[in-house]
BAKEDO-233526 format. One record per residue (C-alpha): residue number from 1; residue in one letter; x, y, z. Coordinates in steps of 0.05 Angstrom, whole numbers, plus 5000, padded with zeros to 4 digits. Each point is the difference from the previous one (the first is absolute). Layout:
<lumkols>
   marmi   papa   east   north     up
     NUM      A      X       Y      Z
...
</lumkols>
This chain:
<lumkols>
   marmi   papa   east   north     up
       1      X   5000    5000   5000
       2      X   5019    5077   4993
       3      X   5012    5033   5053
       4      X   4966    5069   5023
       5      X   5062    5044   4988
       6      X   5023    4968   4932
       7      X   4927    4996   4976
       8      X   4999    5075   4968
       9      X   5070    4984   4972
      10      X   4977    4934   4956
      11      X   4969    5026   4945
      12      X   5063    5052   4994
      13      X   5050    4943   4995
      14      X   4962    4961   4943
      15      X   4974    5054   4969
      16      X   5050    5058   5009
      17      X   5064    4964   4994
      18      X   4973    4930   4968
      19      X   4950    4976   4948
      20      X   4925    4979   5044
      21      X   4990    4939   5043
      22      X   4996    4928   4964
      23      X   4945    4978   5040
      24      X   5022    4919   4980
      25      X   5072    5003   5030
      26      X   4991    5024   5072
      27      X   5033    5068   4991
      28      X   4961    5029   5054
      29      X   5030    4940   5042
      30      X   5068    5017   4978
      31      X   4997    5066   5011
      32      X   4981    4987   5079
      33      X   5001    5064   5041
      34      X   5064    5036   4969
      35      X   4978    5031   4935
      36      X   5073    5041   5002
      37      X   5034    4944   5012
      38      X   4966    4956   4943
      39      X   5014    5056   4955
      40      X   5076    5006   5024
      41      X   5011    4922   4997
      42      X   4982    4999   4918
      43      X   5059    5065   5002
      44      X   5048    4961   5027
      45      X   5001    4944   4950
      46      X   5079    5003   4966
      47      X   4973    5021   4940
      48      X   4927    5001   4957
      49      X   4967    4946   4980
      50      X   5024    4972   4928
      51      X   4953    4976   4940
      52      X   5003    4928   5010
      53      X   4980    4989   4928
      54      X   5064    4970   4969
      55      X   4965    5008   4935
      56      X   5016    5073   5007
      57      X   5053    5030   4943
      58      X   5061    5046   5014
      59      X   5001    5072   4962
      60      X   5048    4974   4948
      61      X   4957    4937   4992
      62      X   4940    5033   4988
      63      X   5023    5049   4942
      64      X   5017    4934   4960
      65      X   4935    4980   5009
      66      X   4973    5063   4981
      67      X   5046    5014   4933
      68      X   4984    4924   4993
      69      X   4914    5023   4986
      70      X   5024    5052   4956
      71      X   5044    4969   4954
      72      X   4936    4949   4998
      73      X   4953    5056   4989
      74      X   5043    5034   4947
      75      X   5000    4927   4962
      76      X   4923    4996   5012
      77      X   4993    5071   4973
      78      X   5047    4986   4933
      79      X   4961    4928   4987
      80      X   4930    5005   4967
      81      X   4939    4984   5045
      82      X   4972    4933   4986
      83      X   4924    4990   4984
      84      X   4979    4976   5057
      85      X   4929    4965   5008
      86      X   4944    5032   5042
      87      X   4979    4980   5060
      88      X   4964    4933   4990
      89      X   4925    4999   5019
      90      X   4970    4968   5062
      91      X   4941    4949   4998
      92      X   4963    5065   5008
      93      X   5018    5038   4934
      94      X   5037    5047   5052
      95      X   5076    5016   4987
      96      X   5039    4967   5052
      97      X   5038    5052   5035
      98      X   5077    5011   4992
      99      X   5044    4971   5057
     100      X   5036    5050   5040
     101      X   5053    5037   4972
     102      X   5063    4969   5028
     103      X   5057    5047   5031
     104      X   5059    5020   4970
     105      X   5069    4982   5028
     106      X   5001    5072   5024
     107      X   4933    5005   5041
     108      X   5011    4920   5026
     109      X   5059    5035   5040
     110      X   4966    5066   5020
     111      X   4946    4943   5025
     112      X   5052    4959   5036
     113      X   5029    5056   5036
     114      X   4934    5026   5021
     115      X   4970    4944   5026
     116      X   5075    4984   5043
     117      X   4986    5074   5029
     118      X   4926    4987   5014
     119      X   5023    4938   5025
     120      X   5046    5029   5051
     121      X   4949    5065   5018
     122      X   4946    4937   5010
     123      X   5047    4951   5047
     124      X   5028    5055   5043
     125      X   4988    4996   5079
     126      X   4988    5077   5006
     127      X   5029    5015   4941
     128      X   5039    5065   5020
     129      X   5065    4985   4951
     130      X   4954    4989   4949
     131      X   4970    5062   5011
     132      X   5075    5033   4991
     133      X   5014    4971   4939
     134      X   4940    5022   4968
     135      X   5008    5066   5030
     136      X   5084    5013   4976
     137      X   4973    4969   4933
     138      X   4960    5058   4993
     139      X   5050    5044   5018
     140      X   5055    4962   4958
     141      X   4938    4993   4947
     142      X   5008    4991   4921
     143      X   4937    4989   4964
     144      X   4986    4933   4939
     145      X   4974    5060   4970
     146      X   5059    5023   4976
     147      X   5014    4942   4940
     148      X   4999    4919   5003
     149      X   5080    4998   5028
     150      X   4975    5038   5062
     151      X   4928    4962   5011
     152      X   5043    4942   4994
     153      X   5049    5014   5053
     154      X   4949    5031   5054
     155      X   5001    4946   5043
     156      X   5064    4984   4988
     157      X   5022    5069   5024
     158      X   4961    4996   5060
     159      X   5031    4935   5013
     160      X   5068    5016   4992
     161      X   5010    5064   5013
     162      X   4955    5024   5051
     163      X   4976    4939   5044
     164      X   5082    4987   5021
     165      X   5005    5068   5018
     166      X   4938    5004   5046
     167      X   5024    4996   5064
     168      X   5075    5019   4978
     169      X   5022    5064   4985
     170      X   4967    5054   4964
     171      X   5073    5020   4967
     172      X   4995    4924   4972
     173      X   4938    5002   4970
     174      X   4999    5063   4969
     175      X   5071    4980   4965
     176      X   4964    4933   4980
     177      X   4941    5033   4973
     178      X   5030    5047   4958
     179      X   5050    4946   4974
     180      X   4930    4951   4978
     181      X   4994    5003   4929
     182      X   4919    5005   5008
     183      X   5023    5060   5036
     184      X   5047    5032   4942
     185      X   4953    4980   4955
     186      X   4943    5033   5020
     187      X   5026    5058   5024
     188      X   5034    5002   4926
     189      X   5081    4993   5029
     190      X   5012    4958   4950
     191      X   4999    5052   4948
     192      X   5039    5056   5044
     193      X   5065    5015   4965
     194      X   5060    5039   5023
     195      X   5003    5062   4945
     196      X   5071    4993   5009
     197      X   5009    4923   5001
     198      X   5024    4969   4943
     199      X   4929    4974   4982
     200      X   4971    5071   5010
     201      X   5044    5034   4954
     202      X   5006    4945   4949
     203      X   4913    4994   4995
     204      X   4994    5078   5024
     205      X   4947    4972   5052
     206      X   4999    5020   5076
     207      X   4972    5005   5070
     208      X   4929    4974   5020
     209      X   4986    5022   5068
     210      X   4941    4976   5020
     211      X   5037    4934   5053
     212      X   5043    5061   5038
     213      X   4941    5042   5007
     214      X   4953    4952   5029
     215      X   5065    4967   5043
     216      X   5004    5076   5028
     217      X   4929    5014   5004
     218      X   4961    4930   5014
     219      X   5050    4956   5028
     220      X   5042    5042   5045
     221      X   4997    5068   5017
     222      X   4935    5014   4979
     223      X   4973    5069   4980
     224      X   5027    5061   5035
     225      X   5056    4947   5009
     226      X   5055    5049   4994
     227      X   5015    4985   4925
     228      X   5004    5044   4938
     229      X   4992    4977   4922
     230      X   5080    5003   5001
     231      X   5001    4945   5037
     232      X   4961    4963   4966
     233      X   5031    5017   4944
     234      X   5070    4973   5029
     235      X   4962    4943   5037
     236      X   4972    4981   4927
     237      X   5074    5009   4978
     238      X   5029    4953   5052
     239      X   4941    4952   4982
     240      X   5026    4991   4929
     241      X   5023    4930   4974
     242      X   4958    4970   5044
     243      X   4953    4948   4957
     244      X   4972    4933   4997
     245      X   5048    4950   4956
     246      X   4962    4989   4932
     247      X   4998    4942   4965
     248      X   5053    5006   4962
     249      X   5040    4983   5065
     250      X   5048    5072   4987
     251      X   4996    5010   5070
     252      X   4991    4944   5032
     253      X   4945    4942   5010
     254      X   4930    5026   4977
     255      X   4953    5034   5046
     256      X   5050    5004   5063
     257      X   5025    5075   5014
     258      X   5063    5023   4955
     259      X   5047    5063   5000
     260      X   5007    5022   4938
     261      X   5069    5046   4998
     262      X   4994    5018   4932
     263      X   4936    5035   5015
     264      X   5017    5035   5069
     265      X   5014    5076   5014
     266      X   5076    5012   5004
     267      X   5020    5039   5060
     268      X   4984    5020   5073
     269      X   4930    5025   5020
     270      X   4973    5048   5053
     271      X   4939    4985   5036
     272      X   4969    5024   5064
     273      X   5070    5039   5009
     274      X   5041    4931   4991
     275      X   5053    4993   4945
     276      X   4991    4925   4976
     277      X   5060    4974   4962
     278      X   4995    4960   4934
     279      X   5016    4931   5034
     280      X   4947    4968   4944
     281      X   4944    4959   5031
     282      X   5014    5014   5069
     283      X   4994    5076   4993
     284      X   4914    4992   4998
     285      X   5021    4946   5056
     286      X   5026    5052   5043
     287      X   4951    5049   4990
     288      X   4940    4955   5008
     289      X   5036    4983   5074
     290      X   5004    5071   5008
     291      X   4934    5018   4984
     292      X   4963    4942   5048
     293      X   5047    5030   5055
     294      X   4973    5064   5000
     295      X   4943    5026   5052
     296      X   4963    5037   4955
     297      X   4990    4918   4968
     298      X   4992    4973   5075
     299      X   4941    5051   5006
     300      X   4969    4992   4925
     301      X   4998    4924   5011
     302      X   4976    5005   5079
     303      X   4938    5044   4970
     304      X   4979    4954   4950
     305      X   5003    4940   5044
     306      X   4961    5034   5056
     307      X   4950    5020   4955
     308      X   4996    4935   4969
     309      X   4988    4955   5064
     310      X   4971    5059   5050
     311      X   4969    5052   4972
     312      X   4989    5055   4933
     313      X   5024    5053   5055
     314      X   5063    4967   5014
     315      X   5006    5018   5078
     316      X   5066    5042   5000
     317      X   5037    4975   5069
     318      X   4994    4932   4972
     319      X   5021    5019   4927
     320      X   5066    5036   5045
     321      X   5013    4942   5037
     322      X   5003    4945   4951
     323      X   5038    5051   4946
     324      X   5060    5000   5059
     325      X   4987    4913   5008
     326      X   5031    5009   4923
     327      X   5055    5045   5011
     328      X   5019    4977   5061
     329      X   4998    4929   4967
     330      X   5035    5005   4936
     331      X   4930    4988   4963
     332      X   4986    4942   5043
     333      X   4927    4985   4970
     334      X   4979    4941   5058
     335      X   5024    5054   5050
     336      X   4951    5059   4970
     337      X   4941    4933   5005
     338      X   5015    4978   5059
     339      X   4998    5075   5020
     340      X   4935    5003   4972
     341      X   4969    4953   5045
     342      X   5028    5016   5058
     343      X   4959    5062   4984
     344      X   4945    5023   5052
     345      X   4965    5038   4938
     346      X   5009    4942   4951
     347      X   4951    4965   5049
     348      X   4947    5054   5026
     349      X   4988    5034   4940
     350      X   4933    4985   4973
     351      X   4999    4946   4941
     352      X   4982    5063   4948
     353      X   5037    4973   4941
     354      X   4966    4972   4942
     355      X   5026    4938   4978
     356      X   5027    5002   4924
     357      X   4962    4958   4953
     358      X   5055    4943   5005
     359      X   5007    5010   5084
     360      X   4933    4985   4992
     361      X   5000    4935   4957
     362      X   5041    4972   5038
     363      X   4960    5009   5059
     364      X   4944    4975   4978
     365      X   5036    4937   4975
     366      X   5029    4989   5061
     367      X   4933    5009   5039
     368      X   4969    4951   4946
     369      X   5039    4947   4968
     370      X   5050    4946   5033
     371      X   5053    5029   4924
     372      X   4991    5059   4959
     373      X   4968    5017   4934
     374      X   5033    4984   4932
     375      X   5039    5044   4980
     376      X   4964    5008   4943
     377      X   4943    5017   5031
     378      X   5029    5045   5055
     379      X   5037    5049   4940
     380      X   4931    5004   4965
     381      X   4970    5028   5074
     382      X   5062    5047   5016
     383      X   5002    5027   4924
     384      X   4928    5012   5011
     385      X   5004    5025   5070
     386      X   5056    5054   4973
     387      X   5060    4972   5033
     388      X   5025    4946   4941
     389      X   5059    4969   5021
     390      X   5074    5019   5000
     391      X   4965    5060   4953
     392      X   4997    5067   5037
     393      X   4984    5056   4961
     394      X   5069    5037   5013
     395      X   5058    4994   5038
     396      X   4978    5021   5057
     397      X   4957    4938   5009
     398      X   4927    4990   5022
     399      X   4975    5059   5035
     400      X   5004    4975   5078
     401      X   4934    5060   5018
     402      X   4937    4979   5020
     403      X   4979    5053   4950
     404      X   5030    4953   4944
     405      X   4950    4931   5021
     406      X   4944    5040   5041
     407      X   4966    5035   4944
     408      X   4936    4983   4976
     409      X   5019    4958   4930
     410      X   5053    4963   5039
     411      X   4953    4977   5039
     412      X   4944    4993   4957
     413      X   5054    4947   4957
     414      X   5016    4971   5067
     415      X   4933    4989   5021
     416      X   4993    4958   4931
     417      X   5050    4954   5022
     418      X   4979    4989   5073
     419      X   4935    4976   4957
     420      X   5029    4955   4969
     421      X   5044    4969   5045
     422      X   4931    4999   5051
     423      X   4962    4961   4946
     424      X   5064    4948   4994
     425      X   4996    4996   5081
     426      X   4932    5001   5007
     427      X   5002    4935   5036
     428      X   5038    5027   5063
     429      X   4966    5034   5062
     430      X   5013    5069   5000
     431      X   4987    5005   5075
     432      X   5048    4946   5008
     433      X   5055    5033   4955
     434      X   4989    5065   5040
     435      X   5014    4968   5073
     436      X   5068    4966   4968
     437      X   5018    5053   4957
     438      X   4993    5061   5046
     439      X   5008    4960   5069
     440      X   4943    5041   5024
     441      X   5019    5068   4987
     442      X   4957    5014   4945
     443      X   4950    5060   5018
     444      X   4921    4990   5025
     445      X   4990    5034   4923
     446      X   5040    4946   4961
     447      X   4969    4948   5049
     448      X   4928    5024   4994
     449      X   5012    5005   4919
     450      X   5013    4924   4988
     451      X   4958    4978   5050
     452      X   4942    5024   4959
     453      X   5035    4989   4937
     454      X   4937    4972   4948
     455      X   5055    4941   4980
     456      X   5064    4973   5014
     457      X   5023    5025   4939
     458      X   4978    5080   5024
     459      X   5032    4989   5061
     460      X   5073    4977   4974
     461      X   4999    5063   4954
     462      X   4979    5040   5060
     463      X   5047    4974   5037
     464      X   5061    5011   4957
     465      X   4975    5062   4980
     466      X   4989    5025   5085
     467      X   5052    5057   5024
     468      X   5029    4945   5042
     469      X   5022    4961   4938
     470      X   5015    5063   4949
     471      X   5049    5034   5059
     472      X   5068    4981   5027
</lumkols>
């Protein structure tokens, strides 16, 4: 049982920091009566939980498969369609209805790796390093979006560079972002030339900004960082000759990260003050160290995680406290977590968030089903529910406001799929699912609404659709 002074802090630990209660494996049981210490026992695992899938492809891997489908779709494209028959009748007279059309190489993999993150979000205990991978891959994001080579290497990114880094250092995964080829890709690196290299005065080509600006802007410092277009100018500069290894194997093995000398900037570079000497590679290197070193990064990155897991108004003594946790820690990113919870206003502010459309699929799985969706099904929902996967519409990521998933069409569209998945579930006792899911907590409103729910069905949507369920 729960006891009296860790009942009001139950619902904060599976919902604030984890994804809802799985009423079939005794997490209420588990959780016993030390929510903060539940939490703090997933933190202290020795690192985050790994795909288990060992079907799962590398980055280099998966851009053979992928060049693999186009040279097959070029050869499809140059041979003449065949006449193929109609669909034969049925002993109706009706045309029998095509079979499914099967996935490509690329989307079987952007499949696989969604279903081993689903997987993962689904199996958790609490599910509170889950939580911070999905919140650095926004941070870190790219978008499929941006051409097949990135949608292809989403997961993969995630994988590799930002689930490794999770409860490391911050200085580690920003260097191991920036260095992913989905990265350079889609923040178009791969086509940034030194003016002055030998490949930029041979081909007259030169600088694309856009990866320095949003390292500066997004992933650091953060507006009002501190920062001027100069430096990223010299940042962009620095970042030259940094590329994914093409297929012609020039640079290395295909799709792993490659420096490029023939296309980097010759000479030193000033940024934020610092002269940066031409050491190749390692001068972005030492500027990306420098740049998750400084406060005004410790602050940027304190703010957005404060708002993310407390509250819109980020409350400022926290935000102060857990940006000196990363300068006083080298970037230590378990420390600023574990800071987190050891927060008194991590666990008595009000639950006011609104879960994001995917927060909130998996929550409903969890409360629901014993495994989660297909994948298939659960991209269709999210792409519907305007939160597709691995596809935010910028690089600053999905918006993390509950002005972004509150307003009305949001949740009109999200009130479409709690139908839905209330018609699949109709079977299950709403009342039931509300004493397991909610341990009690849920409010004489919520209570009094599926009580007199006209169906089961009615009273699953309202239910999922009740403030207790739509707020972390």
């Amino acid at each position: 049982m729960i006891g009296a002074s860790s009942n009001a802090e139950l619902l904060v630990a599976f919902h604030r920091f984890g994804w809802g209660i799985r009423p079939g494996v005794n997490d209420l049981r588990a959780i016993g009566n030390d929510p903060r210490g539940f939490v703090a026992a997933e933190l202290a695992r020795t690192s985050p939980l790994a795909p288990t899938d060992s079907g799962l492809q590398s980055s280099p891997e998966l851009i053979v498969v992928l060049e693999a489908q186009r040279e097959r779709e070029k050869q499809a494209r140059a041979t003449p369609p065949s006449m193929a028959a109609p669909p034969a009748a049925d002993l109706t007279g009706n045309r029998a209805k095509p079979p499914p059309t099967p996935l490509t190489p690329l989307q079987q993999r952007v499949h696989a790796e969604a279903q081993a993150r689903l997987q993962l979000a689904h199996k958790s205990g609490c599910g509170f390093v889950e939580r911070l991978v999905t919140f650095w891959s926004n941070h870190f994001c790219v978008a499929a979006s941006r051409g097949q080579q990135v949608q292809i290497l989403a997961g993969a990114y995630e994988r590799e560079a930002i689930r490794p880094h999770v409860l490391g250092k911050l200085g580690g995964m920003l260097k191991a972002a920036e260095q992913h080829p989905a990265m350079l890709l889609y923040l178009e690196n791969q086509g940034s030339i030194g003016p002055n290299s030998q490949i930029g005065l041979k081909r007259k080509r030169g600088l694309n900004e856009n990866l320095a600006r949003e390292i500066l802007e997004l992933h650091t410092l953060g507006v009002g960082g501190g920062y001027t277009q100069a430096d990223v100018t010299s940042l962009a500069r620095m970042l030259t000759g940094w590329a994914m290894a093409g297929m012609d194997g020039r640079l290395g093995k295909p799709g792993l990260f490659a420096y490029d000398a023939a296309a980097h900037e010759p000479g030193a570079q000033v940024m934020l003050g610092k002269t940066y000497a031409d050491v190749g590679r390692g001068q972005a290197e030492k500027a990306l160290q420098d740049l998750a070193r400084k406060p005004a990064t410790a602050t940027h990155i304190a703010t957005k995680f404060v708002r993310h897991f407390v509250a819109d108004a980020a409350p400022p003594a926290l935000v102060a406290r857990l940006a000196k946790t990363l300068r006083e820690t080298d970037g230590d990113l378990r420390s600023l977590a574990a800071a987190l919870i050891a927060s008194d206003e991590a666990w008595k502010a009000p639950l006011t968030k609104i879960r994001s459309p995917y927060e909130f699929w998996i929550a409903a799985g969890r409360l629901l089903n014993p495994e989660p969706e297909p994948a298939r099904h659960t991209i269709n929902v999210l792409n519907q529910m305007g939160q597709p996967l691995w596809n935010p519409p910028g690089p600053d990521g999905f918006a993390d406001t509950n002005a972004a998933w509150a307003n009305p069409n949001a949740l009109k569209t999200r009130f479409d799929m709690v139908s839905n998945l209330a018609r699949a579930h109709r079977a299950r006792d709403p009342r039931e699912l509300l004493e397991q899911g909610f341990a009690g907590l849920a409010s004489s409103a919520t209570r009094t609404a599926v009580a007199r729910a006209e169906s089961s069905q009615q009273g699953l949507a309202l239910l999922l659709m009740s403030p207790e369920f739509l707020r972390r």
